[in-house]
C-alpha positions in Angstrom: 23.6 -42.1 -43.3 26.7 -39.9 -44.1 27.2 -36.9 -41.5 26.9 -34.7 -44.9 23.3 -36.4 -46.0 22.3 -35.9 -41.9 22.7 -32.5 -42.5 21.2 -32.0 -45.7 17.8 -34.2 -45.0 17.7 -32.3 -41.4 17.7 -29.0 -43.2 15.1 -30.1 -45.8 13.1 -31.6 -43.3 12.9 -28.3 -40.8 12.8 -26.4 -43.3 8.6 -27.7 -43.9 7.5 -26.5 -40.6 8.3 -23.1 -41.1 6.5 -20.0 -42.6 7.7 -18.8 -46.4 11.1 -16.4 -46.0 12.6 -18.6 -42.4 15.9 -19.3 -43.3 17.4 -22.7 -41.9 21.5 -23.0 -42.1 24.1 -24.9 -40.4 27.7 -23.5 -39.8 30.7 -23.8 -37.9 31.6 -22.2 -34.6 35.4 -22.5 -32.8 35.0 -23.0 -29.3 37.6 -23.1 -26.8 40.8 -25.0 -27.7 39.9 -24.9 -31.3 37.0 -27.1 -30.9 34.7 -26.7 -34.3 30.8 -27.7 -34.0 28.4 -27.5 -36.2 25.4 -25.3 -35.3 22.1 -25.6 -36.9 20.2 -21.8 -36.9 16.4 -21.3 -37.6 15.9 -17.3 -38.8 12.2 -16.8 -39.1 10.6 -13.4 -40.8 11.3 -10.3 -38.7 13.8 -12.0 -36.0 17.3 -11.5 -35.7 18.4 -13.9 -32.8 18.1 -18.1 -32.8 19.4 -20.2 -30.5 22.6 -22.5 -31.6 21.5 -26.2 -31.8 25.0 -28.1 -32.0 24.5 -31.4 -34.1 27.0 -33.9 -32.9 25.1 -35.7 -30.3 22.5 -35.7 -32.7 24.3 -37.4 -35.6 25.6 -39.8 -32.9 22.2 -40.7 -32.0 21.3 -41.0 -35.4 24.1 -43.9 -35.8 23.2 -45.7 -32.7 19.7 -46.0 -34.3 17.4 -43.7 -32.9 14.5 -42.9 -35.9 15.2 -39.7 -37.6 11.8 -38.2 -37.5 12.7 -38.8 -33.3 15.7 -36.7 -34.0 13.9 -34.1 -35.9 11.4 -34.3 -33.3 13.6 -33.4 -30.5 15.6 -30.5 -32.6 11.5 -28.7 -32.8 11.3 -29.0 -29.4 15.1 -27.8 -28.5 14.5 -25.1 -30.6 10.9 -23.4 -29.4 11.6 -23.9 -25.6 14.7 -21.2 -26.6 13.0 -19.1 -29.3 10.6 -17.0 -27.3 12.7 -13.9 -28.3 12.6 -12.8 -31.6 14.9 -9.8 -31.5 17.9 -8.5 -29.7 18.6 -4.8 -29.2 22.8 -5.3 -29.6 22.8 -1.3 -30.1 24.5 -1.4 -26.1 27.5 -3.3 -27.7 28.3 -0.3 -29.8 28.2 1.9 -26.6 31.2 1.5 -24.7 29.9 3.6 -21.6 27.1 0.9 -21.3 29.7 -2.1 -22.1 32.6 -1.2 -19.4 31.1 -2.4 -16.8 30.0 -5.8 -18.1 33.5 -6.6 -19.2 35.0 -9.8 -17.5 37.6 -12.2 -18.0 38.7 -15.9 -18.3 41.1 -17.9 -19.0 41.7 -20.4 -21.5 45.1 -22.6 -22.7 47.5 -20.6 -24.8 49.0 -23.3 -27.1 45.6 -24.8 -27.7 44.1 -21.5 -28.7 47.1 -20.0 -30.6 44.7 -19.1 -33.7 41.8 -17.6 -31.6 44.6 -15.6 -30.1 45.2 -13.9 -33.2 41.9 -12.5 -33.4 41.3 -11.4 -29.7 43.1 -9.5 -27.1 44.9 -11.2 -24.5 47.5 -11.6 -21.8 49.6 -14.0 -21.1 49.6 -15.9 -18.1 51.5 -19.0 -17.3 51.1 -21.2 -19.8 47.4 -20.0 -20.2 45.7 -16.5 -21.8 43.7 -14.3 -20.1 40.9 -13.1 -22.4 37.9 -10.8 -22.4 34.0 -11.1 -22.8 30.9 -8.7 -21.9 28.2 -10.1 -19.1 25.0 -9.7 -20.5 22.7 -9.6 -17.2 19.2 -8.2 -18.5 16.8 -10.7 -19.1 16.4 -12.9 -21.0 19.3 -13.0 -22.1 21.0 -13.0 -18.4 25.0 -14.7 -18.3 25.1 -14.4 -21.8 28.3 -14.1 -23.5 30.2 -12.0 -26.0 33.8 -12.7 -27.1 35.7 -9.3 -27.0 37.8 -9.3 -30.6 40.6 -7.1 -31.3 38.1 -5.3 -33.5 36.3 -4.3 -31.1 38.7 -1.9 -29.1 39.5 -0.2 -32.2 35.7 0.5 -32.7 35.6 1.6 -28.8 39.1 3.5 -29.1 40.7 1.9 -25.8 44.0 -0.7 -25.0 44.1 -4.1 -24.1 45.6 -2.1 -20.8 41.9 -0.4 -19.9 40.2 -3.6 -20.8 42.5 -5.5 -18.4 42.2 -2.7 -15.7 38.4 -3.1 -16.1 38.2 -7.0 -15.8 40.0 -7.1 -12.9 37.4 -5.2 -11.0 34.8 -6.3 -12.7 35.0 -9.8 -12.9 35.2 -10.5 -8.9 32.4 -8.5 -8.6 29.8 -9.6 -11.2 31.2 -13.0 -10.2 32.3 -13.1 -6.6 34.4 -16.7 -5.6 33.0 -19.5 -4.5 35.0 -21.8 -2.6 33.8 -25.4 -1.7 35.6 -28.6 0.1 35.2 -31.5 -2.3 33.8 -33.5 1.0 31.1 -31.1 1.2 30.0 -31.3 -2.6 30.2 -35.1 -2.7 28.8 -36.2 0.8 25.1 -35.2 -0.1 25.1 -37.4 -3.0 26.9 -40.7 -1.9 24.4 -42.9 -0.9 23.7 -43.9 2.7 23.4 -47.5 2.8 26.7 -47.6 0.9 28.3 -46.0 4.0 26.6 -48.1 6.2 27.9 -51.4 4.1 31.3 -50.2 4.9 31.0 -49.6 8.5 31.5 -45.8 8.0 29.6 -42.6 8.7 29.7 -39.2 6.9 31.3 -37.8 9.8 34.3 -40.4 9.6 34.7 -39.9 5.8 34.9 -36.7 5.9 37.4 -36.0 9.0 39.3 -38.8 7.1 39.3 -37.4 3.2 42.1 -35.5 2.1 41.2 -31.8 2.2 40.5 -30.7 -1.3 39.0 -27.5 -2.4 36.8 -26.6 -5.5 37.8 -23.0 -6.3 34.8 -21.2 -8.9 32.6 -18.3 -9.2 29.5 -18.3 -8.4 28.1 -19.2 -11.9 30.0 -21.7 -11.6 31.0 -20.5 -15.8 34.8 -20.2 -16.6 34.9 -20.2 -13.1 38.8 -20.8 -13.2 39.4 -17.6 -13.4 39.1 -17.0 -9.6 42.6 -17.9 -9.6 43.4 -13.8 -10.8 40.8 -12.5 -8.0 43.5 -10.4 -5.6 44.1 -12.1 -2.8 42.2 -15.4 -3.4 45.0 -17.7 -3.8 46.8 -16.6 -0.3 42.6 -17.0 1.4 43.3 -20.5 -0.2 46.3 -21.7 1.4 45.0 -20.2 5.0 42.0 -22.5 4.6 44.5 -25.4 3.4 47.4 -24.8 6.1 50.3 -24.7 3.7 51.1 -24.6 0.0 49.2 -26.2 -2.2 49.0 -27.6 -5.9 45.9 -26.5 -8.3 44.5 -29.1 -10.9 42.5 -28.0 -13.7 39.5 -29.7 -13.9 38.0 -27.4 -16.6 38.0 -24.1 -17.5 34.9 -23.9 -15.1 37.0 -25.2 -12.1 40.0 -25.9 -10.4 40.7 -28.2 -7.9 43.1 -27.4 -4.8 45.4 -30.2 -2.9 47.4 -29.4 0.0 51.0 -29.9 -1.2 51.8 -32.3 1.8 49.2 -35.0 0.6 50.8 -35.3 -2.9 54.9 -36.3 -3.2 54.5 -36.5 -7.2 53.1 -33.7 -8.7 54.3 -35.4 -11.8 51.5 -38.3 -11.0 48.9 -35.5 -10.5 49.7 -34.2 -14.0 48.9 -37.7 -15.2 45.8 -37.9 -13.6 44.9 -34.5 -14.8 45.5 -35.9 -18.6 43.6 -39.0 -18.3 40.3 -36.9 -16.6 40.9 -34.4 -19.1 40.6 -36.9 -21.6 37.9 -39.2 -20.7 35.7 -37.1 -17.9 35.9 -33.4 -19.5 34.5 -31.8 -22.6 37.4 -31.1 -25.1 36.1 -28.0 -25.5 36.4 -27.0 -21.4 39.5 -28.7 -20.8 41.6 -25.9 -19.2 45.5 -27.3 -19.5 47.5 -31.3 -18.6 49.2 -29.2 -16.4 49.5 -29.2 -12.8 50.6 -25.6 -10.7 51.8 -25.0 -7.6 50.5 -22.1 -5.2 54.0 -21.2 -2.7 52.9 -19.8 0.7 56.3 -18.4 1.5 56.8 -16.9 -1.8 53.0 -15.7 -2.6 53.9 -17.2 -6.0 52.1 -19.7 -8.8 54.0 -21.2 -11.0 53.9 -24.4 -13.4 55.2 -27.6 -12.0 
């Protein structure tokens, strides 16, 4: 089955279990890095929300064989465990009193989101963009997002200067940092009897591991954005001892390495592409790139 007929006989085939006047529709939504997806919608009488059901794993089970009344199956149930809402008051987006305190930021890669950057306000920052989204905390819809577009200020009357100003108090606050060793994250899930096979104990691995740090917020969502929070990147290299390099592991997270356990930051770059490319979501890959936090200077900078 051709990805065009998938979506065609999905459609047609929703379409049944639904009252006269729901409206089933697939279209496309850029994500980050100028990822496209497809995202199927079910709009039934009197709602105005419905939650995005991206197709591609889908279609890819659908090659690999899987039935696809199974398919269609699984889409139903994807579809009512999210649709207990049925409308969204958005009136609060028009407000900018109620929306200034919900605006946050994150950053993304500039050269990979040149064409979303025409659209949205942003600042530049290394080789990356800073750019702006409201927190949406009420229930249910709580650590939902909203893209800020350039649109927007003009309908709010305020600069990319005031949104900037507010994001940087905001953000730190509705999403304080989180800052984990890797040790800590990984030991609780490495199997016992594997440790005991080697003649080692946690204690011993983790006195001996190389001290890396998973820098985030508390979300744990576009979490590399701690990297802006004042003073974070200097808390950093107290609990490392020295300059460090940062490795993006996603827009979610970074990764910290003490400078002194790595004499090629052009190797570390290399890892970073090959992670990015078979461990990370195209969509959440942050940059290839490698930084490097100076303690002497106070400065980051690209290696």
């Amino acid at each position: 089955m051709t990805y065009e007929s998938f979506k065609e006989n999905l459609i047609a085939a929703l379409q049944v279990h639904f009252p006269v006047g729901t409206s089933v529709f697939i279209q496309q939504f850029q994500r980050n890095n100028h990822i496209l997806l497809d995202g199927l919608s079910i709009l039934e009488p009197g709602s105005n929300i419905s939650p995005t059901i991206y197709l591609s794993q889908y279609y890819a089970d659908c090659q690999k064989g899987v039935p696809f009344s199974d398919i269609q199956e699984r889409i139903l149930r994807c579809y009512y465990s999210h649709s207990a809402i049925q409308k969204v008051d958005t009136s609060f987006f028009t407000c900018f009193a109620r929306v200034r305190s919900r605006i946050v930021y994150k950053l993304i890669h500039y050269e990979k989101n040149k064409q979303l950057l025409e659209q949205v306000p942003y600042v530049p920052y290394l080789d990356l963009a800073i750019v702006f989204y409201c927190l949406v905390q009420e229930a249910p819809y709580q650590n939902g997002m909203i893209l800020i577009h350039t649109e927007h200020l003009d309908y709010w009357q305020i600069g990319a200067d005031e949104l900037m100003s507010l994001a940087s108090q905001n953000t730190p606050r509705l999403l304080p940092f989180c800052c984990q060793s890797l040790a800590e994250l990984l030991m609780p899930v490495i199997d016992g009897s594997v440790l005991e096979e080697c003649g080692l104990t946690r204690e011993e691995v983790e006195s001996e591991a190389v001290p890396m740090y998973v820098l985030t917020n508390r979300l744990r969502q576009n979490g590399a954005g701690c990297l802006l929070y004042p003073g974070v990147l200097e808390q950093v290299a107290g609990q490392i001892g020295g300059s460090y390099y940062i490795l993006p592991s996603s827009i979610h997270e970074v990764i910290a390495l003490p400078a002194s356990a790595a004499e090629d930051p052009q190797e570390l770059s290399r890892i970073v592409r090959e992670i990015n490319l078979s461990e990370v979501l195209p969509e959440e890959v942050l940059s290839d790139g490698v930084y490097r936090f100076d303690m002497e200077s106070g400065q980051l900078s690209v290696c």
